[in-house]
C-alpha positions as CSV (number, residue, x, y, z in Angstrom):
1,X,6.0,132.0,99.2
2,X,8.8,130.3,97.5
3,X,10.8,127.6,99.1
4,X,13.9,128.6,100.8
5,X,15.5,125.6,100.2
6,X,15.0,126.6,96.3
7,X,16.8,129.8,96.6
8,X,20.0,128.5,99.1
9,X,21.0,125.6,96.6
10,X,20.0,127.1,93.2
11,X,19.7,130.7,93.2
12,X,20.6,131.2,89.7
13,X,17.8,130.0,88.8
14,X,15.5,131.9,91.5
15,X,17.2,135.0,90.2
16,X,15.9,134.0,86.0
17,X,12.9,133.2,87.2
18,X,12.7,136.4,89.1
19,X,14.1,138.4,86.5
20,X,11.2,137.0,84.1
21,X,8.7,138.6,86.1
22,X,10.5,142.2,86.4
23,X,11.4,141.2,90.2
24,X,15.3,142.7,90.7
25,X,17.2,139.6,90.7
26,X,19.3,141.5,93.5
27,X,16.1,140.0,96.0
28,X,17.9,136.6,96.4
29,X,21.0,137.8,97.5
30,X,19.0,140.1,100.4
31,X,17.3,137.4,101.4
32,X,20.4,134.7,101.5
33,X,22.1,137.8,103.9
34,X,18.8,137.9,105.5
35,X,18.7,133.7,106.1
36,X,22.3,133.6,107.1
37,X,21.9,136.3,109.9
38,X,18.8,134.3,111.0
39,X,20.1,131.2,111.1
40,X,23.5,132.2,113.1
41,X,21.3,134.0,115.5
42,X,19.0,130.4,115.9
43,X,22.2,129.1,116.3
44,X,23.4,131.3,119.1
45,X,20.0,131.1,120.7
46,X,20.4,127.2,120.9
47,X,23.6,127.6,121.9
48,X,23.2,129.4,125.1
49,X,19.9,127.5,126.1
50,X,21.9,124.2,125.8
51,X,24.6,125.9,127.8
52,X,22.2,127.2,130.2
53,X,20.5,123.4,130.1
54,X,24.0,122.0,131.1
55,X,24.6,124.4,134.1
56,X,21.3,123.7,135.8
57,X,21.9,119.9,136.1
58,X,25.7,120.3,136.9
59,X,24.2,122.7,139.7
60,X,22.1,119.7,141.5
61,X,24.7,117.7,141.6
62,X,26.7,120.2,143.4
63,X,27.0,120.4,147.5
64,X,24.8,122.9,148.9
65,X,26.9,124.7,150.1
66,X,28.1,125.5,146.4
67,X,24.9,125.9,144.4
68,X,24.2,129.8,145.9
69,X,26.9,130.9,143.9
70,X,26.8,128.4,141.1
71,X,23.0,129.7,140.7
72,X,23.9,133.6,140.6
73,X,25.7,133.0,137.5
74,X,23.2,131.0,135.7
75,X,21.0,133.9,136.6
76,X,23.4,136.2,135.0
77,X,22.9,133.3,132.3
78,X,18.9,134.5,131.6
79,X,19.5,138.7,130.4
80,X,22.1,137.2,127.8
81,X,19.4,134.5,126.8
82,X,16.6,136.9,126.4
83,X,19.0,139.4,124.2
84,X,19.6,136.4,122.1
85,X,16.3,135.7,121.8
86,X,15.3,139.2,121.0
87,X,17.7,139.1,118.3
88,X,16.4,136.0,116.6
89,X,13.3,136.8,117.0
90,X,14.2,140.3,115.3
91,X,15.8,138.5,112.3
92,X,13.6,135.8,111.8
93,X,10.5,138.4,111.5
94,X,12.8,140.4,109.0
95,X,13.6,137.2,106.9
96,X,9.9,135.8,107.2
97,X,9.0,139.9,105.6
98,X,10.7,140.1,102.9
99,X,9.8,136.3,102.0
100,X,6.6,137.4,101.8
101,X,7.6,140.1,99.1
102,X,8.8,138.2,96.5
103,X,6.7,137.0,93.6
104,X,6.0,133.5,92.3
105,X,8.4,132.4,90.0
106,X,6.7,131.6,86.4
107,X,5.8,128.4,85.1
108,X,8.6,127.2,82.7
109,X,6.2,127.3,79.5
110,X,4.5,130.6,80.4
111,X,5.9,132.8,77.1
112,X,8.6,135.7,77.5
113,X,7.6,139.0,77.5
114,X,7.9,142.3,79.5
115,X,4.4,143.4,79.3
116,X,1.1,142.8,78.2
117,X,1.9,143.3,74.3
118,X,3.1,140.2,74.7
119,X,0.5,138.2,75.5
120,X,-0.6,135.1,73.5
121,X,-4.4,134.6,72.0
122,X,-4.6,130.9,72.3
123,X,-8.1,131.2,70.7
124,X,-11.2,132.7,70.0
125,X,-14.7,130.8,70.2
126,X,-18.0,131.8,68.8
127,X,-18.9,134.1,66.3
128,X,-18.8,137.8,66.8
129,X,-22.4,139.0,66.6
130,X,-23.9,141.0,63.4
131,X,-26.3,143.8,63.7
132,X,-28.4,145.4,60.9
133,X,-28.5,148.3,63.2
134,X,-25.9,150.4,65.5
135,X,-25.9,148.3,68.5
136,X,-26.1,150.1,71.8
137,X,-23.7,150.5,74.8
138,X,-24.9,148.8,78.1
139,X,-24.7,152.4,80.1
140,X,-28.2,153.4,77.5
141,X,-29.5,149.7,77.1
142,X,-29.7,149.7,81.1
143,X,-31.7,152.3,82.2
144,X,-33.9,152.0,79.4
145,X,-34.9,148.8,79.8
146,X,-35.2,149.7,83.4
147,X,-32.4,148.0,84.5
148,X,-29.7,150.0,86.1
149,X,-29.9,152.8,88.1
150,X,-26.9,155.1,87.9
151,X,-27.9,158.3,89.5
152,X,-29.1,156.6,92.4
153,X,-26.0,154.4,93.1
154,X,-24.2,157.4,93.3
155,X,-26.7,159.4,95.8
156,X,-26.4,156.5,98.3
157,X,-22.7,155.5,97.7
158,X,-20.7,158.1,95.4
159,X,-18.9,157.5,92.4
160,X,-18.5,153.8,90.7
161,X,-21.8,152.4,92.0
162,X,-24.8,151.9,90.8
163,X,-28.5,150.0,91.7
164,X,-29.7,146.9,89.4
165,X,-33.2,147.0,89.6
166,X,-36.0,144.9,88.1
167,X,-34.8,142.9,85.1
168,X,-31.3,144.4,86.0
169,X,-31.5,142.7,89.4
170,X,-33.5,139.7,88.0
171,X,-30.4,138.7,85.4
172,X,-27.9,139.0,87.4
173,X,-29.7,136.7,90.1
174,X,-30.1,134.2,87.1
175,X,-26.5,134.4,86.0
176,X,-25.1,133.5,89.4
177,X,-27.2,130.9,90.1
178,X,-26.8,129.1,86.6
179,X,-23.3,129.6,86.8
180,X,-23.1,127.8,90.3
181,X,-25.8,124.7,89.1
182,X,-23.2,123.9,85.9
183,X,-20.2,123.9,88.1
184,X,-21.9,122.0,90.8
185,X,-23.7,119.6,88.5
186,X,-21.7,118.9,85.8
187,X,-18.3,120.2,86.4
188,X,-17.9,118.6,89.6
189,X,-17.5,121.2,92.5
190,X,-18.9,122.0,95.9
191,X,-20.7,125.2,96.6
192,X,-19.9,127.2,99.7
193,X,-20.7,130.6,100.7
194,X,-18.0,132.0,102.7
195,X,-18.1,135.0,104.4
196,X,-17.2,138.4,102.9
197,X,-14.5,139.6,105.8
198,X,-11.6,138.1,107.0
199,X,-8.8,137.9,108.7
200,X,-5.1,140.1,108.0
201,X,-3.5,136.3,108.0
202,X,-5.9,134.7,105.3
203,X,-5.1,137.4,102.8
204,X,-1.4,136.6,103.7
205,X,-2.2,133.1,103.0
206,X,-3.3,134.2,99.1
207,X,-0.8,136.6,98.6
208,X,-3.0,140.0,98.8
209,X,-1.2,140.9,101.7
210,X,1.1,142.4,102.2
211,X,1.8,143.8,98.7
212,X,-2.1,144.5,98.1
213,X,-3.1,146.2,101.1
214,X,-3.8,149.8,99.7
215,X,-6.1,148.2,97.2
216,X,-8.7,146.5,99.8
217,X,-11.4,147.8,102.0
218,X,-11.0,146.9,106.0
219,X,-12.4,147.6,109.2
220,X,-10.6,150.6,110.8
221,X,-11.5,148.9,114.2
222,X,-11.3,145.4,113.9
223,X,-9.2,142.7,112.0
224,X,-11.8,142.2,109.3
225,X,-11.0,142.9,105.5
226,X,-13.4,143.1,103.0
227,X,-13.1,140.1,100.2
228,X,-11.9,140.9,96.9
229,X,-12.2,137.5,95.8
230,X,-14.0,134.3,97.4
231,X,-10.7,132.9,96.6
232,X,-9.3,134.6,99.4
233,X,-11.6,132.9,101.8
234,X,-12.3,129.4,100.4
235,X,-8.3,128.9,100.1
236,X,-7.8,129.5,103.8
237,X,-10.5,126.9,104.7
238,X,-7.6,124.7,104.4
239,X,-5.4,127.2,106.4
240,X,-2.9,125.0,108.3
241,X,-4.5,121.6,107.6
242,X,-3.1,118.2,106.5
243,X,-5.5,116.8,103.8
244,X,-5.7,113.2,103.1
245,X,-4.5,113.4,99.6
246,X,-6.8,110.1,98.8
247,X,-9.3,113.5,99.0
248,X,-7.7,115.3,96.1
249,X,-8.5,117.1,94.1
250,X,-10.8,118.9,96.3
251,X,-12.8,121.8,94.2
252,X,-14.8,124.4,95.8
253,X,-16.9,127.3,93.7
254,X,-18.5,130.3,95.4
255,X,-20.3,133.2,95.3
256,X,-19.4,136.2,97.1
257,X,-19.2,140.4,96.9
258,X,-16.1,141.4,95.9
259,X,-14.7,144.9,97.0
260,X,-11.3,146.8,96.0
261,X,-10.3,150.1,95.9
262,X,-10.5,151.2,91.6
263,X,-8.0,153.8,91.0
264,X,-9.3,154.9,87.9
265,X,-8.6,158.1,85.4
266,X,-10.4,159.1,82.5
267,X,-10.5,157.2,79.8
268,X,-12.5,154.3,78.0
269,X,-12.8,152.1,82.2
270,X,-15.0,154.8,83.6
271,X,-18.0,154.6,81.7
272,X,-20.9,151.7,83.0
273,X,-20.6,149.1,85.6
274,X,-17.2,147.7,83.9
275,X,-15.2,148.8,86.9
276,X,-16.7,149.7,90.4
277,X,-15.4,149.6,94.3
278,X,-18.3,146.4,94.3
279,X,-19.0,143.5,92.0
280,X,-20.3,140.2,92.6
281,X,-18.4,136.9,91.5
282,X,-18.4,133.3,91.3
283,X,-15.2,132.1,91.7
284,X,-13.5,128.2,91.0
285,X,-10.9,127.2,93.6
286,X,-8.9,124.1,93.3
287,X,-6.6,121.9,95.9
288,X,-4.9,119.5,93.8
289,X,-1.5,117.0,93.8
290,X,1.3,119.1,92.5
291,X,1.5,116.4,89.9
292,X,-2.0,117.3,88.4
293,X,-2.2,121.1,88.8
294,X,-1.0,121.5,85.0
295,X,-3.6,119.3,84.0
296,X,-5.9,120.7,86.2
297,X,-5.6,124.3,84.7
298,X,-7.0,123.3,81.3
299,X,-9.5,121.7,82.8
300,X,-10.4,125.1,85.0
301,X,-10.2,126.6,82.3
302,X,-12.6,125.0,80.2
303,X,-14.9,125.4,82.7
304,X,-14.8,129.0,82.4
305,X,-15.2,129.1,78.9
306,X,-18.0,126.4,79.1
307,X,-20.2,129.3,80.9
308,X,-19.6,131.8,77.8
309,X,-20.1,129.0,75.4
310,X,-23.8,128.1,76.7
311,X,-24.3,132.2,76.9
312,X,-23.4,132.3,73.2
313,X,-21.2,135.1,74.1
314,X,-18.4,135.2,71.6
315,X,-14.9,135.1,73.8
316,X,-11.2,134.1,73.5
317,X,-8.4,133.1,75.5
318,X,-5.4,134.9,76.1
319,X,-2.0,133.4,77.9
320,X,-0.7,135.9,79.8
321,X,3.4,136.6,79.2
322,X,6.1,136.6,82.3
323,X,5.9,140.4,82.1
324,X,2.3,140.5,82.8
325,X,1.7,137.6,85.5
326,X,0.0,138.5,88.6
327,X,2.0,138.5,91.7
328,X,1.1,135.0,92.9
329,X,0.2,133.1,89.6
330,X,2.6,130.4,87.9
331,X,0.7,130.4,84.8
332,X,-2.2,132.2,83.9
333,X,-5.0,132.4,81.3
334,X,-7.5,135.1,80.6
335,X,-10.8,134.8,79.3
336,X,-12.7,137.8,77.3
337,X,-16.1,138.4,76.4
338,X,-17.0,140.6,73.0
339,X,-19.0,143.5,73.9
340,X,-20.3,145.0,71.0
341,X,-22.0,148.4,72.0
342,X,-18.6,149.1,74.1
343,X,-16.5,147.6,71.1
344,X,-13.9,146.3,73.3
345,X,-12.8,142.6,74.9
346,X,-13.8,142.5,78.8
347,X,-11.9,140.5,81.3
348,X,-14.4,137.7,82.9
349,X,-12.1,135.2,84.1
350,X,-8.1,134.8,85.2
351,X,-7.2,131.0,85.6
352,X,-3.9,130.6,87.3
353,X,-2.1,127.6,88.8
354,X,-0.3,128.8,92.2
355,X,1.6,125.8,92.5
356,X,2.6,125.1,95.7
357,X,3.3,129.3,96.5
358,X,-0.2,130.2,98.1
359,X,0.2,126.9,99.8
360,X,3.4,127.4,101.7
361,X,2.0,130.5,102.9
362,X,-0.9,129.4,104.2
363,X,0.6,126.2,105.7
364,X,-2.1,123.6,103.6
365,X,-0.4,120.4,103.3
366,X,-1.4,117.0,102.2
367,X,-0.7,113.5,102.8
368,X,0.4,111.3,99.7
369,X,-0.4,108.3,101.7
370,X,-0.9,106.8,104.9
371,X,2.3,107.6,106.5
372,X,3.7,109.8,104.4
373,X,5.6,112.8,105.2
374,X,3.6,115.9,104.5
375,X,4.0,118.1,101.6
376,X,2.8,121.4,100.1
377,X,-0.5,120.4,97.8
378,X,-1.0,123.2,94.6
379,X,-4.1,125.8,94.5
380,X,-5.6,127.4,91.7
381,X,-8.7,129.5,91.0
382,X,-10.4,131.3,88.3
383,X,-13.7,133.3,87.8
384,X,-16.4,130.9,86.6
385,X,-17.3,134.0,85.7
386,X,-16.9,137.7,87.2
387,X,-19.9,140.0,86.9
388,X,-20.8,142.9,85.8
389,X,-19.5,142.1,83.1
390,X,-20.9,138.6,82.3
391,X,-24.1,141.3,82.5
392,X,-22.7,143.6,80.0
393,X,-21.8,140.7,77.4
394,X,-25.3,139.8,77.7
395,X,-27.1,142.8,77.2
396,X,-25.1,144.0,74.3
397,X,-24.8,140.5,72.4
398,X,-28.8,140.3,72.6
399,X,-30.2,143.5,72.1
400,X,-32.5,144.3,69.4
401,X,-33.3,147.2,67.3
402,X,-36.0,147.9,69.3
403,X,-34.3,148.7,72.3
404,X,-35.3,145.3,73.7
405,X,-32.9,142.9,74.7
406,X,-33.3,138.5,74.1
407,X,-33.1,136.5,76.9
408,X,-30.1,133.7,76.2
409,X,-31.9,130.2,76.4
410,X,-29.5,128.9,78.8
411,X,-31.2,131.6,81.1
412,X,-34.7,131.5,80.4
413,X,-35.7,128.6,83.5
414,X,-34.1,131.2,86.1
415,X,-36.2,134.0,84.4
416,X,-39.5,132.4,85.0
417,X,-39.8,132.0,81.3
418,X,-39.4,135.8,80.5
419,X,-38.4,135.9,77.3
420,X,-37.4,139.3,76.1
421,X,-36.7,142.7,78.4
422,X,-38.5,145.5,77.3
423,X,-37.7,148.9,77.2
424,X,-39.8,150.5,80.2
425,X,-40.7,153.8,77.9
């Protein structure tokens, strides 16, 4: 959520920033209408309970003879204070909605551009790999080797899912938990395992609701919604909290299932386990000192890249452009993985820095100092990395001409020393 205060004394610059990120500049002006009305109604609401305030004490001071009729017309007093209230309560839910609809303004070096033609490739690492055969797609590697299961994902849950099973299931267990012991134990974060439902208001905390909605999974009975990111609930730990900011930065990584609704057509997305309704994740979340959250970035993004770099999977970084920001992000980065048998770049990370936006909507503050007025801290997050397709990279970056497929050595201790998967036939 942006700060009000922003948009009354510079709106100018709300509406650039607005503009940057396809957002009709038009917004600021509804929502200056909308703050006006709002605050004239707070105004009227105060103004008749200050009246009514008044009139009660000037009534016990009056003879008793007196205060009948004196407290007829306060009671008269209470319908018009309940209209007014109704009507700022009205106004101040209409203002607090359409708050909630604007996007984050970008980060004043994110790079022009109107869409995702525009985005920069800060760099590629690793070399891309070289076959003396015709490498393989993951969607015939998988079930040869006895790995993934297509038909039978879709006999138990329809379209877009699948079943890992034995090395399939085995390597994705070992990717997750190496990717968890290098952030915890060298990158300086502390595991939690969050649960995979929450409440409407945490997702309005990160910013999924209430643009998002039609693209996540809920329960029709109860409040619960399905994750699509453990950045969803690790944020809203924090949820209207004070931290000590003598505690920041405070980094969190997780693993969680992730579920959203894919919308997908035909095309190159609908072949494999690159897109599905499911997908597990490990995901980086950050509560820093607005001063550091640039600073911070980099270093979340490193440690993204630091994964693919002990995988040996050949990546690069992308800088996303104003016109292809996500609703909530400042400044975002995007790290790809080279598939070879697939022939294409796959998304495995995002890294954005929030600023304080995420923050103000889910009411996480810190404390500078001992006595310190609070203030908004920044958040940021990033896939350390997303699977399947940390899964896919693997598979088709160490396959062989046999069918078989090399183990990466960063993986081999969670493999119990399994070197090579074999094809099963």
């Amino acid at each position: 959520m942006l700060d009000i205060r922003l948009i009354r004394e510079d709106p100018d610059q709300v509406k650039a920033g607005l503009e940057k990120v396809q957002c009709p500049p038009s917004v600021v002006d509804e929502i200056l209408a909308l703050d006006k009305r709002r605050r004239e109604a707070l105004h009227e609401l105060e103004s008749k309970r200050a009246e009514r305030g008044r009139r009660s004490k000037e009534i016990g001071k009056l003879p008793p003879d007196e205060r009948k009729a004196a407290g007829a017309a306060l009671g008269s007093m209470s319908a018009e204070l309940s209209a007014a209230e109704a009507v700022a309560h009205e106004a101040d839910e209409e203002f607090q909605r359409k708050m909630l609809e604007i996007p984050n303004l970008p980060h004043p070096d994110v790079p022009a551009g109107a869409d995702d033609s525009a985005n920069i490739v800060v760099r590629e690492a690793g070399s891309l790999p070289q076959f003396d055969f015709e490498p393989k797609c993951h969607w015939d590697l998988g079930p040869a080797l006895g790995a993934i299961d297509f038909e039978r994902g879709v006999k138990i849950s329809g379209t877009r899912f699948y079943v890992l099973t034995g090395p399939g299931a085995r390597l994705q267990r070992a990717l997750i938990s190496f990717m968890l012991d290098v952030h915890t134990r060298e990158h300086g974060y502390v595991e939690v395992y969050p649960p995979a439902m929450v409440k409407s208001e945490c997702l309005v905390g990160t910013g999924n609701l209430p643009k998002f909605g039609d693209t996540m999974y809920r329960d029709a009975e109860d409040d619960f919604w399905f994750v699509p990111t453990a950045e969803v609930p690790v944020t809203n730990m924090y949820r209207e909290e004070i931290l000590d900011g003598a505690t920041l930065p405070v980094r969190h990584v997780a693993y969680s299932p992730c579920f959203r609704r894919e919308r997908m057509s035909a095309g190159r997305d609908v072949r494999g386990i690159k897109r599905g309704h499911q997908f597990d994740k490990v995901e980086m979340v950050k509560f820093v000192r607005p001063e550091h959250s640039d600073a911070e970035l980099l270093s979340l993004l490193d440690d993204a890249e630091e994964i693919c770099r002990r995988l040996g999977l050949a990546h690069r970084v992308l800088q996303m452009c104003t016109g292809d920001l996500s609703f909530v992000s400042a400044m975002k980065y995007d790290v790809e993985i080279w598939a070879p048998g697939c022939g294409e770049w796959l998304e495995v990370s995002s890294c954005s820095n929030f600023r304080d936006f995420q923050a103000r909507r889910a009411g996480i503050r810190y404390r500078a100092e001992a006595g310190a007025k609070p203030d908004f801290l920044h958040t940021l997050n990033g896939s350390g990395l997303a699977l399947p397709r940390v899964l896919i990279g693997v598979l088709e970056t160490y396959q062989q001409a046999d069918g078989s497929v090399r183990v990466p050595e960063a993986l081999l201790p969670y493999m119990g020393g399994e070197e090579i998967l074999r094809p099963t036939s």
